[in-house]
matplotlib code that plots the C-alpha trace (Angstrom):
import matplotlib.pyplot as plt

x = [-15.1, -11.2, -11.8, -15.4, -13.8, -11.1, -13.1, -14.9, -12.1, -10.4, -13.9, -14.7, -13.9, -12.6, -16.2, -17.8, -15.3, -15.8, -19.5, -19.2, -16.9, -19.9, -22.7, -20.7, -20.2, -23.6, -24.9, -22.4, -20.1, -22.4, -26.0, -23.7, -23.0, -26.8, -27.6, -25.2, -26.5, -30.4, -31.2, -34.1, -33.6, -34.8, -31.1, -31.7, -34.3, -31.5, -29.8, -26.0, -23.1, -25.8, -23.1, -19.9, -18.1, -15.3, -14.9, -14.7, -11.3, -9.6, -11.2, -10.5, -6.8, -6.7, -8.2, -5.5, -2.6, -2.9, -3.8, -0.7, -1.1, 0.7, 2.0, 2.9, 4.2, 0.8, -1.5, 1.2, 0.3, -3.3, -3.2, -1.0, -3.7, -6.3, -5.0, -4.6, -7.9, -10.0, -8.1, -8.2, -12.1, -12.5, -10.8, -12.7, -15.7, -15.0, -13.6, -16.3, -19.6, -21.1, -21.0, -18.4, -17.4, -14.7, -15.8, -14.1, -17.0, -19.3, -17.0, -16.2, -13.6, -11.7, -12.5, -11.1, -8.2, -7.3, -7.5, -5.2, -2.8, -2.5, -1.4, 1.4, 2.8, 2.6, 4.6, 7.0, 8.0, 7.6, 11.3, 12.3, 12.3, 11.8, 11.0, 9.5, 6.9, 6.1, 5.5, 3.2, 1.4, 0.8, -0.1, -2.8, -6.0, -4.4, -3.2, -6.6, -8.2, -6.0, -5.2, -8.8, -8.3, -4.9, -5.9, -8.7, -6.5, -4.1, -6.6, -7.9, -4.5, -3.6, -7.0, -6.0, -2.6, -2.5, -0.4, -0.5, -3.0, -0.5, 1.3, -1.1, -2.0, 1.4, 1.4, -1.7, -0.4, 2.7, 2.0, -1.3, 0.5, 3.1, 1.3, -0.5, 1.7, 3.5, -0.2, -0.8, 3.0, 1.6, -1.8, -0.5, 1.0, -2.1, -3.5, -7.2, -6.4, -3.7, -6.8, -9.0, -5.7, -4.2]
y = [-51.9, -52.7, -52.8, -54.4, -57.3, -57.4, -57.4, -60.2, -62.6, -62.2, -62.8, -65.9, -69.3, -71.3, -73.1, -69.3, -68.3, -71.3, -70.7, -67.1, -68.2, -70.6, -68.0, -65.8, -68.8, -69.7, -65.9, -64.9, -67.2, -69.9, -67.8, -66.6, -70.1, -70.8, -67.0, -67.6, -71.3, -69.8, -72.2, -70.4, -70.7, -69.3, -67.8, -64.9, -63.7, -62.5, -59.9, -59.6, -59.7, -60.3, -60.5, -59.1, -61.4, -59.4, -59.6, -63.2, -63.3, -61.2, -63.5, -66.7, -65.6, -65.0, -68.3, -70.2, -68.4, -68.8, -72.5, -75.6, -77.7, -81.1, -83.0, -79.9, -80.9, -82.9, -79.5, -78.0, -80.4, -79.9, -76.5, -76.1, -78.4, -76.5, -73.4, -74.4, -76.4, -73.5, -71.0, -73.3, -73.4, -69.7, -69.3, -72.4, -71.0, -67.2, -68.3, -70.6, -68.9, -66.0, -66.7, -64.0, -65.0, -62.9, -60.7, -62.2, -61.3, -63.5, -66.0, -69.4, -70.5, -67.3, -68.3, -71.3, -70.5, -67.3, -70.0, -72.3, -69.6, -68.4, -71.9, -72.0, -68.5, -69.6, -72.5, -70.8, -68.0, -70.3, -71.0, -66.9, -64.2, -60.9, -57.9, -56.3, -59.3, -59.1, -55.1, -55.7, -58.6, -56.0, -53.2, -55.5, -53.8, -49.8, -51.6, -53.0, -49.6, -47.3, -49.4, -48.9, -45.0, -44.6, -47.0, -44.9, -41.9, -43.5, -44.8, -40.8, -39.6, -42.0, -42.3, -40.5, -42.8, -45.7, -48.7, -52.2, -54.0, -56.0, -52.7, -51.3, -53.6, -54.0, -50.2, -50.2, -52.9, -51.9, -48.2, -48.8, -51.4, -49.2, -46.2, -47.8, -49.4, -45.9, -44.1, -46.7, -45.9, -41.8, -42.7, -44.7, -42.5, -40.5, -41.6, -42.2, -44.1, -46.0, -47.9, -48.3, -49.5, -51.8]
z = [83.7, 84.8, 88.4, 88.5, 86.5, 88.4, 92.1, 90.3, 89.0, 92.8, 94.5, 92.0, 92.6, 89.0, 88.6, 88.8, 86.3, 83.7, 84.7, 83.5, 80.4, 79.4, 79.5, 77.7, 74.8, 74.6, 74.5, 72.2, 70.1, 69.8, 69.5, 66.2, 64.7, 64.8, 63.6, 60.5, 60.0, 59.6, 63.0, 64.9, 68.3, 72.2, 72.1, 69.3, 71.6, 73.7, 71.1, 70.1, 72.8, 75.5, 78.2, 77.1, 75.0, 75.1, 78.8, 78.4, 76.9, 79.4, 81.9, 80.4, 80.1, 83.7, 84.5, 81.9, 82.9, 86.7, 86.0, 85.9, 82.7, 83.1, 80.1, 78.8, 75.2, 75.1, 75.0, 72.7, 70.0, 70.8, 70.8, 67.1, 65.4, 67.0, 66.5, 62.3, 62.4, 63.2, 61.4, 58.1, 58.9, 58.9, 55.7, 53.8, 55.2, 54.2, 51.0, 49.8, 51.2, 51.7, 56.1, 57.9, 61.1, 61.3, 64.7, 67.1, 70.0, 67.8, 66.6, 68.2, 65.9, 66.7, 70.4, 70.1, 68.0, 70.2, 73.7, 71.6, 70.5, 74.5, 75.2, 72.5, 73.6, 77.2, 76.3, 74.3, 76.6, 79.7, 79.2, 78.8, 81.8, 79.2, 81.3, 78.6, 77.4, 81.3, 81.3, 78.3, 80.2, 83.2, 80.5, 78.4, 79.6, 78.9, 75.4, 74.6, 75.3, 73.4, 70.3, 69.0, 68.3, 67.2, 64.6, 63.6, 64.5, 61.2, 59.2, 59.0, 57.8, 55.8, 53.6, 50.5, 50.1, 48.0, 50.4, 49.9, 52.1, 54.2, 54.4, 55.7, 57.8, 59.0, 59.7, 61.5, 64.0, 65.2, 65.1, 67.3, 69.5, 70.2, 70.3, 72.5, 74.9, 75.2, 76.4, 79.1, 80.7, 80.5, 82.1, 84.8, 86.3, 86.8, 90.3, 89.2, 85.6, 87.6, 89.5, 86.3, 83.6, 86.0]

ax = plt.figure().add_subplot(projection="3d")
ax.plot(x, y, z, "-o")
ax.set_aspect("equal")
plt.show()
C-alpha cells in the first residue's frame, strides 16, 4: 500500500487529507464508540475498518508533522492533558465495565491520545538534531510492517517460560522494534522493496 499512500498524500491538498482523516473517524473510531454504547445506527451497516483506519494514522502524521503550530507551549499543555485525559478514560472505562476499547483501529480515545502524544514528541525533540530518531522517522513504514511477526516470531519461543508481564512486555518491545528497525536497513537495499518501504 506504501506507494499508493504515498502518490495520494503528494497528490492531496490538506482539506482532502483532513477529509480522508474524517471518513476514516466516522467509519472506524467513532462507528466503535456507538457499537460498544449498544446505539444502532446507518454506520454498523458499513462493517469494521470500512476504510483503513490504520492508514489514517500514518496520514494524519504526515499532515501534523509537515504543518507549523504557533503558540507552541500552548498545544503542549493541550496535548499532556489530552494525552492523560483519554488515557485515564480508557483505564476507568476498562477497569470499571465490561467495554474494551483497547484496538487502536477502533478506538478514538487511543486516536486522540496517539495525535496528542505526536505533538508532545514533536515538541520535545524540535530542539535536538539526532540522526538516529531521524533514520527511524524515514524507516517507520518498514518498522510498522516487520514488528508484527517478530513479535509473534517470540511470543512462539518463549511460550513455555514463566516471565513477568511487564517483562515480557518489555521484551517484546524492544526486541521487535529493533528487530525490526534492523530488517527495514536489509530490505532497502533491495531495489523493488526500496520503492514499497520508503
Amino acid at each position: 500500500m506504501a506507494p499508493f499512500i504515498s502518490k495520494m498524500v503528494i497528490n492531496s491538498t490538506n482539506k482532502e487529507l483532513l477529509l480522508y482523516i474524517f471518513l476514516c473517524l466516522l467509519f472506524n473510531q467513532i462507528q466503535d464508540i456507538f457499537y460498544v454504547a449498544n446505539i444502532e445506527t446507518a454506520l454498523n451497516k458499513f462493517g469494521k475498518e470500512f476504510t483503513g483506519p490504520y492508514v489514517a494514522y500514518f496520514i494524519l502524521g504526515y499532515y501534523l508533522f509537515n504543518i507549523k503550530i504557533k503558540h507552541n507551549k500552548i498545544w503542549l499543555i493541550f496535548s499532556i492533558l489530552s494525552f492523560f485525559s483519554t488515557t485515564c478514560f480508557l483505564y476507568i472505562l476498562d477497569m470499571h465495565t465490561n467495554i474494551n476499547m483497547h484496538w487502536y483501529g477502533s478506538s478514538l480515545p487511543i486516536f486522540i491520545s496517539s495525535v496528542s502524544l505526536f505533538f508532545i514528541l514533536k515538541y520535545l525533540l524540535s530542539c535536538m538534531n539526532l540522526y538516529f530518531l531521524n533514520d527511524i522517522g524515514k524507516k517507520s513504514f518498514g518498522i510498522y510492517i516487520f514488528h508484527y511477526a517478530i513479535i509473534f516470531i517470540i511470543l512462539y519461543y518463549i511460550k513455555d517460560i514463566k516471565i513477568i508481564w511487564y517483562l515480557k512486555c518489555s521484551l517484546l518491545f524492544f526486541i521487535s522494534f529493533f528487530g525490526a528497525y534492523i530488517a527495514t536497513i536489509f530490505f532497502l537495499k533491495i531495489p523493488l522493496l526500496n520503492k514499497v518501504l520508503s
